[in-house]
C-alpha positions in Angstrom: -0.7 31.1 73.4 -1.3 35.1 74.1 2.6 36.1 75.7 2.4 38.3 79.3 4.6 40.7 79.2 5.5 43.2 82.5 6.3 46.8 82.2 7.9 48.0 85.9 8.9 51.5 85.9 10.4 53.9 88.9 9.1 57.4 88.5 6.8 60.0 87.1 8.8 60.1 83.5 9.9 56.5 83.6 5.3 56.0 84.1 4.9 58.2 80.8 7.8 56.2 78.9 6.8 52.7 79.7 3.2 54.1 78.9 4.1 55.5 75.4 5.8 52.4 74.5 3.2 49.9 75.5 0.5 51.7 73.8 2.4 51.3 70.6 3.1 47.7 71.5 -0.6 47.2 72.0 -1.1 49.0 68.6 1.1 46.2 67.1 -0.3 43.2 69.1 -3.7 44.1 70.7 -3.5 40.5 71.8 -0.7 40.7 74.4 -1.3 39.7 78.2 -0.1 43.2 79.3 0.2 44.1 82.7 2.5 46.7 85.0 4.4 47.4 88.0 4.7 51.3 88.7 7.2 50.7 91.7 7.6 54.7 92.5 3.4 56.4 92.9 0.6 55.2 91.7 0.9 54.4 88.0 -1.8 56.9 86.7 -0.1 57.0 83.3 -1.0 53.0 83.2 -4.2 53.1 84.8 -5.3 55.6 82.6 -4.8 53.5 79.7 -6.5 50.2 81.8 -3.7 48.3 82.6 -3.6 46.2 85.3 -1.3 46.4 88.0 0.3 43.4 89.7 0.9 44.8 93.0 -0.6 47.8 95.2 1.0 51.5 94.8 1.1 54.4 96.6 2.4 58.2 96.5 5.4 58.1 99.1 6.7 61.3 101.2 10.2 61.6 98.7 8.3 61.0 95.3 11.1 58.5 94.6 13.8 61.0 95.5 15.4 59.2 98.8 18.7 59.7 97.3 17.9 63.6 97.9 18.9 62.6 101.4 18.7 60.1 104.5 15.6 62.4 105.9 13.3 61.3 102.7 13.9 57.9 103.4 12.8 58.0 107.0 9.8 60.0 106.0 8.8 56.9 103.4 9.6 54.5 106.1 7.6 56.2 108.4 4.8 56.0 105.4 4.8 52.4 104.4 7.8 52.1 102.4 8.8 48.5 103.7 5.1 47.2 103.3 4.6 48.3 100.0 8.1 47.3 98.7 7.7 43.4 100.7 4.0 43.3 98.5 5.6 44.8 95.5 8.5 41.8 95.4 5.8 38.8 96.4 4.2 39.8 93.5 7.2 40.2 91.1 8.3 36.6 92.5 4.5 35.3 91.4 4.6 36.5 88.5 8.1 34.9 87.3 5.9 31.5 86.9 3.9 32.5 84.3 5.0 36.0 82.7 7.3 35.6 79.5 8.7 39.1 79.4 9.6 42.2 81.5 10.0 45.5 80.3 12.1 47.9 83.1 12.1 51.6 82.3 14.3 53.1 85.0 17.4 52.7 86.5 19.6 50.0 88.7 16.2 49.4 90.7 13.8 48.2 87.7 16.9 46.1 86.1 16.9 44.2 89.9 13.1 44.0 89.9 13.2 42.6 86.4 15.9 40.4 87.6 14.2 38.8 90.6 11.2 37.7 88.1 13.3 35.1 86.0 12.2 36.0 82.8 13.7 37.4 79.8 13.6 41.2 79.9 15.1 44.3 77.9 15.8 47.8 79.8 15.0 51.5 79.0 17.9 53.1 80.8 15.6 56.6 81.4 17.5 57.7 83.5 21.1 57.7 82.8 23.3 59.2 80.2 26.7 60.0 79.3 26.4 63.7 78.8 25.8 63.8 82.9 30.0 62.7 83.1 31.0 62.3 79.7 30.5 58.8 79.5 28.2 56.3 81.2 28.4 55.8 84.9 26.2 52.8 86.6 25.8 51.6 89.8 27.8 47.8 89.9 24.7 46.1 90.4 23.0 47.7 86.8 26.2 46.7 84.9 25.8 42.8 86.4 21.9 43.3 85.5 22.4 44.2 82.0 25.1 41.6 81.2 23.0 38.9 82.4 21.8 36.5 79.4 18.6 37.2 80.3 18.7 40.8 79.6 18.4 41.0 75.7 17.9 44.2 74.9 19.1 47.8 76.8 17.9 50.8 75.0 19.0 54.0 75.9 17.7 58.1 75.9 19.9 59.1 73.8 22.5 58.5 70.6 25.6 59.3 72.6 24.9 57.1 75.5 24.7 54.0 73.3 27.7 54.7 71.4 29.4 55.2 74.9 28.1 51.6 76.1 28.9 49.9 72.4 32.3 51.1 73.0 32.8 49.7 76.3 31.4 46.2 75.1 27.5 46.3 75.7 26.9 45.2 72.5 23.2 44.7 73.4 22.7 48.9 73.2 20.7 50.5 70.9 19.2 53.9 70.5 16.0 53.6 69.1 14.5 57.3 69.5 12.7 58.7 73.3 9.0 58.2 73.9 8.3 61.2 75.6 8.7 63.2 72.8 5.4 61.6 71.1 1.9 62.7 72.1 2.9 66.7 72.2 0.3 67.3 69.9 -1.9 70.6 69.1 -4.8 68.8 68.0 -7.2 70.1 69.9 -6.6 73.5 70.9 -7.0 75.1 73.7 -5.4 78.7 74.0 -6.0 82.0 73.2 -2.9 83.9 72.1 -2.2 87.2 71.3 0.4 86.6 68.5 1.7 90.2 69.1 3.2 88.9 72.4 5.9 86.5 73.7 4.3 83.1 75.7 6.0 82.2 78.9 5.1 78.8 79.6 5.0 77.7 83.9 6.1 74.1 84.1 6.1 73.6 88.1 6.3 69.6 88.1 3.9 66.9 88.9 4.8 66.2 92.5 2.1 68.0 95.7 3.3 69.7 97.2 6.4 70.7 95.9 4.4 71.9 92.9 2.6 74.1 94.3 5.6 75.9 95.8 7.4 76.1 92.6 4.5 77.8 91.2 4.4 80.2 93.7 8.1 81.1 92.8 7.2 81.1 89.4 4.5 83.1 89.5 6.5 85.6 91.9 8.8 85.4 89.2 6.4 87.4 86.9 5.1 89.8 89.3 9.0 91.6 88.6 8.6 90.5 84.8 5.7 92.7 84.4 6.3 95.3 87.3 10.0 96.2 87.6 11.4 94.7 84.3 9.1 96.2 82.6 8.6 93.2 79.8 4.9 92.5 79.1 4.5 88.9 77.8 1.4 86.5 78.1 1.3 83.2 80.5 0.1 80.0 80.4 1.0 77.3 83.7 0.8 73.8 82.5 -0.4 72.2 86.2 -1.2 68.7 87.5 -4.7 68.1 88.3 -4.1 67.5 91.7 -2.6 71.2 91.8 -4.8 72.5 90.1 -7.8 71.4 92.2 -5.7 72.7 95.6 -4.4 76.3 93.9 -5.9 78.5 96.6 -3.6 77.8 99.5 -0.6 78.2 97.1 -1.8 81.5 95.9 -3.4 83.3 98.9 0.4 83.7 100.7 1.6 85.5 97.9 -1.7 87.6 97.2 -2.6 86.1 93.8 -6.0 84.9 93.3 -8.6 82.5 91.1 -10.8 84.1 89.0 -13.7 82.3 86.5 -12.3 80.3 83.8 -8.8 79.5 84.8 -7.2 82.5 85.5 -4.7 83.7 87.8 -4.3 87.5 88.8 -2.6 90.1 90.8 -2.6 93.8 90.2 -3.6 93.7 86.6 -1.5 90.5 85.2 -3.3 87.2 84.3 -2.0 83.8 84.4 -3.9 81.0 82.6 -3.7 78.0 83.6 -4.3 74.1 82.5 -4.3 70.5 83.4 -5.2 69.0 79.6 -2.9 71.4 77.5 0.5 70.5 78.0 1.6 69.2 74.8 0.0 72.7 73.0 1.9 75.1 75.5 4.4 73.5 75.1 4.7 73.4 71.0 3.7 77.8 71.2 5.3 78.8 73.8 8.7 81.4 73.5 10.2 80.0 76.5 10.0 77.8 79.6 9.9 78.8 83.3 10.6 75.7 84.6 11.3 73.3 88.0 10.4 69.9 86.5 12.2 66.7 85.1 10.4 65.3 82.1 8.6 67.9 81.1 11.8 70.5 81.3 13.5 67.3 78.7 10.5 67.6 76.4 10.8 71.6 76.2 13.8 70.9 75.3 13.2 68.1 72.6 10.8 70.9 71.5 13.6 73.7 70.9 12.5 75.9 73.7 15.0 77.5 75.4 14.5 77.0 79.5 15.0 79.2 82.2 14.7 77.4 86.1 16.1 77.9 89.7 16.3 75.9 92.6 13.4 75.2 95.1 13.5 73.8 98.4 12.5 70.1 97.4 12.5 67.3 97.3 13.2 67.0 93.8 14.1 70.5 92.2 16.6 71.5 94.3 20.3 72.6 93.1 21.8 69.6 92.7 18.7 68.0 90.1 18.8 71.2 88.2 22.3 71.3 88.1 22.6 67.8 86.5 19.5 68.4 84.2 22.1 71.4 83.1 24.4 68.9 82.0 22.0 66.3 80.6 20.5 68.8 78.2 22.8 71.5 77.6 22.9 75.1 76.3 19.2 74.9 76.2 19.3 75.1 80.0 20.1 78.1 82.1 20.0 77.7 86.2 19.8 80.5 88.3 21.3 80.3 91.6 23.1 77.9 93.4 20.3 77.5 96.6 16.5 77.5 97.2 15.2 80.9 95.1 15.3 84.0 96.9 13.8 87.3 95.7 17.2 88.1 94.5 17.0 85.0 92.7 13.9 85.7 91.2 14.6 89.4 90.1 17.9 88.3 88.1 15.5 85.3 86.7 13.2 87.7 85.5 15.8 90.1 83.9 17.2 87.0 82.0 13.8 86.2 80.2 14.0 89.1 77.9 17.9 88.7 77.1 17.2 85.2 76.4 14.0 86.2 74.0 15.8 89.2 72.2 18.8 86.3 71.3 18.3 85.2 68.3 21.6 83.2 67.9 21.0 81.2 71.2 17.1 81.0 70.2 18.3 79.1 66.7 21.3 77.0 68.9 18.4 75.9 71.3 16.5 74.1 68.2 19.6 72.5 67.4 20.6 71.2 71.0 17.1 70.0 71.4 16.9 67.5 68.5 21.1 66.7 69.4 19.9 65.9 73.7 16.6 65.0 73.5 15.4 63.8 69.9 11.9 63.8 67.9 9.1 62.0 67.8 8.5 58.2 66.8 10.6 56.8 69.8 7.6 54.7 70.9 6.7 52.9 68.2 10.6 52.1 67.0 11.6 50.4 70.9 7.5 48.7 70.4 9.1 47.0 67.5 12.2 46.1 68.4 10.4 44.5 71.7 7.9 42.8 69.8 10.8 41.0 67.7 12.5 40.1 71.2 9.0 38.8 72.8 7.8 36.5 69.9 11.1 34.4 69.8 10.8 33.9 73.0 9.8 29.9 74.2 6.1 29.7 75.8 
């Protein structure tokens, strides 16, 4: 009899985890009933690949953020948030009578979720780890989760967290390597590079219309790069579709503009930009402007060193790029301690070049990055450590 087995996830990078993952499990077993829950947005990472959802989604106000503050969560209330999350548990509750696994990438949320469905499940903690405190911190309710018997399996993001939870008695931890490091390939190649000249890589984030504002920033950012610095470097934004199909409202305020063929200017200096090249600016680029989660994580992974400051929200405000500081290390620098001013923005721009002309914190960055983050393969290791779990399970 084919086994169903559940993926729920709670956010942008927990989507592109649980994604990477179940392709490779698919690769293994084409034959599995798969199916998903994308409890935060609207799956796209899943329904790109054709995987049925179990329940309806939608993009809310705070992107997932309500802990950001009590104001998100009236905005998502105020957008369906109590609707969606009553159709969201009906259908977790149906699915307990005839799924035989779940899969929660995420945090104390998906291990509840996984929970209510009365099946045997493993975990992906995504997003916890001990370099945030030194140690593993979870909510009460995520510690019950993952010593329930059902719970057979909690992998972790990194080497250090699972050594932390080992310790502590979760003998059930294992660090098998972290999906979002696979699929940054160069395959198919999209830039045009002048190799006489540093890359600067925009990384904005996925979320409209926060996005869009960080870009603006960033692109502000270079403006005093090229005009009062003095540096000349060349510039490549990895954007969202969704941004990149709205860039003119962003760009007008600011006095940037479109041209043909992807191209931002002002006054002489040219930003390309792209919605299908992530992965390649990623692997050339010198270094990373960036106000993103993920996609700051898998610079990282890369060896890139990353240069951000805070935006007005919801997400990349202080407080997330302050613990993304001390999730990922020396690799990160933060400037500013509140939403970027121009002041902000001209000592950001004065650090690119100090960070580019150091080649001692250049080769500790490549270091760091395989130490915080890891290389590739992380998919298809947790795919078959799953797989094990899933086929002893009864029918």
């Amino acid at each position: 009899m084919t086994k169903k087995v559940l993926f729920i996830s709670n956010g942008h990078g927990e989507d592109l985890n649980g994604a990477a993952i179940l392709a490779a499990l698919l690769e293994l077993k084409p034959d599995l009933g798969v199916s998903a829950l994308p409890i935060v947005g609207e799956g796209r990472a899943y329904q790109k690949m054709g995987i049925p959802l179990i329940a309806p989604t939608r993009n809310l106000p705070s992107g997932g953020f309500i802990y950001m503050g009590y104001d998100q969560l009236w905005r998502d209330m105020g957008a369906g948030l109590f609707g969606l999350l009553g159709s969201q548990l009906g259908a977790l509750g149906q699915y307990g009578k005839k799924g035989d696994f779940v899969f929660a990438v995420g945090d104390v949320v998906v291990i509840l979720a996984a929970l209510l469905t009365g099946c045997p499940f493993g975990v992906f903690l995504v997003s916890s780890s001990a370099y945030y405190e030194g140690r593993m911190i979870l909510p009460l309710l995520a510690r019950w989760g993952l010593a329930s018997g059902r719970c057979k399996v909690v992998f972790t993001r990194d080497n250090f967290s699972a050594l932390d939870l080992q310790k502590r008695g979760l003998k059930k931890a294992e660090f098998r390597g972290y999906p979002i490091m696979d699929g940054l390939t160069t395959e198919d190649a999209q830039l045009e590079l002048d190799p006489q000249l540093p890359l600067i890589a925009l990384v904005p984030g996925s979320r409209m219309p926060e996005c869009g504002h960080n870009l603006a920033l960033q692109l502000r950012t270079i403006e005093i790069l090229h005009q009062e610095v003095g540096f000349n470097a060349q510039v490549c934004a990895a954007l969202v579709p969704q941004l990149q199909e709205n860039l003119r409202p962003f760009l007008t305020p600011i006095g940037w503009s479109l041209s043909e063929g992807g191209v931002m200017t002002k006054d002489g200096i040219k930003v390309n930009y792209y919605s299908s090249a992530f992965g390649e600016i990623l692997q050339k680029c010198d270094i990373v402007l960036g106000m993103a989660g993920t996609a700051v994580e898998q610079a990282v992974g890369l060896g890139k060193p990353v240069l951000q400051f805070p935006g007005r929200g919801p997400q990349f405000t202080y407080r997330f790029a302050e613990a993304q500081n001390r999730l990922l290390g020396l690799s990160v620098k933060t400037i500013g301690t509140k939403p970027a001013t121009i002041d902000t923005l001209r000592e950001a721009a004065k650090t690119i070049p100090q960070i580019l002309s150091d080649r001692d914190y250049l080769e500790a960055c490549k270091i760091n990055g395989k130490v915080r983050v890891g290389q590739a393969g992380g998919s298809l290791a947790i795919a078959r450590r799953l797989l094990e779990l899933i086929e002893t399970q009864e029918t």
